[in-house]
C-alpha positions as a printed Julia matrix, in Angstrom:
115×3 Matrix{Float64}:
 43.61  34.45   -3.7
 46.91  33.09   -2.73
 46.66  30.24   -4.57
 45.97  32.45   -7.45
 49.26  34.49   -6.84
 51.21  31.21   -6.41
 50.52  29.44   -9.34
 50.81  32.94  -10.93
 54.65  33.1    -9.67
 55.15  29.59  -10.26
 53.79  30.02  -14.05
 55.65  33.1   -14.73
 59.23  31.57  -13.73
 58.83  28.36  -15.22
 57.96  29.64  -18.26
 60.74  31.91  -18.31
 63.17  29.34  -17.45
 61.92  27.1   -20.18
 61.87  29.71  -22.6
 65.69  30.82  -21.64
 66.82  27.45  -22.09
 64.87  26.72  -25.77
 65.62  30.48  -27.55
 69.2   30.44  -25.54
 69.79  27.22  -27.6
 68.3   28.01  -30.88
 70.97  31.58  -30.24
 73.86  28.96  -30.34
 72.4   27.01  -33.16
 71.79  30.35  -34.9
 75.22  31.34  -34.46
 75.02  33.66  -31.38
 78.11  32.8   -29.51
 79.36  36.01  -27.73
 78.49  36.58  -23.92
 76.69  40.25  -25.15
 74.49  38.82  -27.96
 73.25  36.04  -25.39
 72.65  38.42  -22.5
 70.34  40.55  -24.9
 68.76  37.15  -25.93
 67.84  36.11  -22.24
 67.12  40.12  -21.12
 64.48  40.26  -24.24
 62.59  37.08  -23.31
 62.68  38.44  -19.6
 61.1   41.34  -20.78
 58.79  39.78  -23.37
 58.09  36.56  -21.7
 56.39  37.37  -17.92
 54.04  39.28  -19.2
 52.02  37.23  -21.73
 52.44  34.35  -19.52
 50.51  36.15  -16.72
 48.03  37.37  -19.6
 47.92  33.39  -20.0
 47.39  32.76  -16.82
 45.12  35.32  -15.75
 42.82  34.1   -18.79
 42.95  30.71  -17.74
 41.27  31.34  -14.38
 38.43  33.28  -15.99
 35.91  32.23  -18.31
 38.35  33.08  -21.59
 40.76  30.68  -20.34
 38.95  27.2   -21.48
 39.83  28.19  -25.33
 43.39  30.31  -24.28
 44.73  28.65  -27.15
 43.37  31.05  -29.64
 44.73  33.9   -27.25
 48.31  32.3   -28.16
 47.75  32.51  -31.46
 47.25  36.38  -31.3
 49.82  37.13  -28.83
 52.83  35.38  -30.2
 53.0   37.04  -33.43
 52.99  40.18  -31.46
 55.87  38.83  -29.12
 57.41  37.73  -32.62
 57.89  41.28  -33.9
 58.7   43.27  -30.65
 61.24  40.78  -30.42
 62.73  41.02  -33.9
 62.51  44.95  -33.9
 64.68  44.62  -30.63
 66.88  42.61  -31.85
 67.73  44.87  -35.37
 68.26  47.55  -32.67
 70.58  45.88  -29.9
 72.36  42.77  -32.73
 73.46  44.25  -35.74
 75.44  41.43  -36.62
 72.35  39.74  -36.27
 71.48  38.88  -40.14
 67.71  38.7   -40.09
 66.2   39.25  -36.17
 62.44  38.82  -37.62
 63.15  35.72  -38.58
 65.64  34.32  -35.88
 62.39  35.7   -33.21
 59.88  34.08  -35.19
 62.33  30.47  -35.37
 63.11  30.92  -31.6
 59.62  31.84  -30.24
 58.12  28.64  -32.43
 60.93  26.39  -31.04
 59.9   27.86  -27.36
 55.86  27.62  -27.92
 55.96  24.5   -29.26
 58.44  22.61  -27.24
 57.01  24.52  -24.16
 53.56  22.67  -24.7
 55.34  19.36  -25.5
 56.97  19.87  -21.82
């Protein structure tokens, strides 16, 4: 049980950290400069992010979690447009939030597994 709840812990702030660092940078390749429109960057992924990694997690301990992959698949485009329909709310200036989520989630899924 504790080793569960430590690699749960573990899991949930590395992949928060990584995923701060990748869609921080794709927010100052995309333009996002100001201290505001990063904040709501890095508050979005900390409320988006912990939660499907301990779904990820979880999954991988039980029987589910020797084909999580598929799981990913039908999560992230989820994660995608919660995202995006915060970010139309919160960044106005933001041009098109659907598609910065969907550029900054890929760069953070796929360079997360490459990591």
């Amino acid at each position: 049980m504790y080793y569960f709840l430590f690699v749960l812990a573990l899991s949930l702030v590395m992949n928060l950290l990584i995923t701060w660092f990748i869609e921080l940078a794709v927010a100052l390749i995309w333009g996002l400069r100001t201290w505001r429109t990063l904040m709501v960057v890095a508050l979005v992924n900390a409320a988006t992010n912990p939660p499907l990694s301990a779904l990820m997690v979880f999954l991988t301990f039980s029987s589910l979690g020797r084909s999580s992959m598929w799981l990913l698949l039908i999560f992230e485009p989820l994660i995608v447009l919660i995202e995006g329909w915060i970010y139309q709310h919160t960044l106005p200036q933001l041009a098109r939030p659907y598609l910065f989520s969907l550029v900054a989630n890929l760069a953070s899924a796929i360079l997360g597994m490459l990591i």
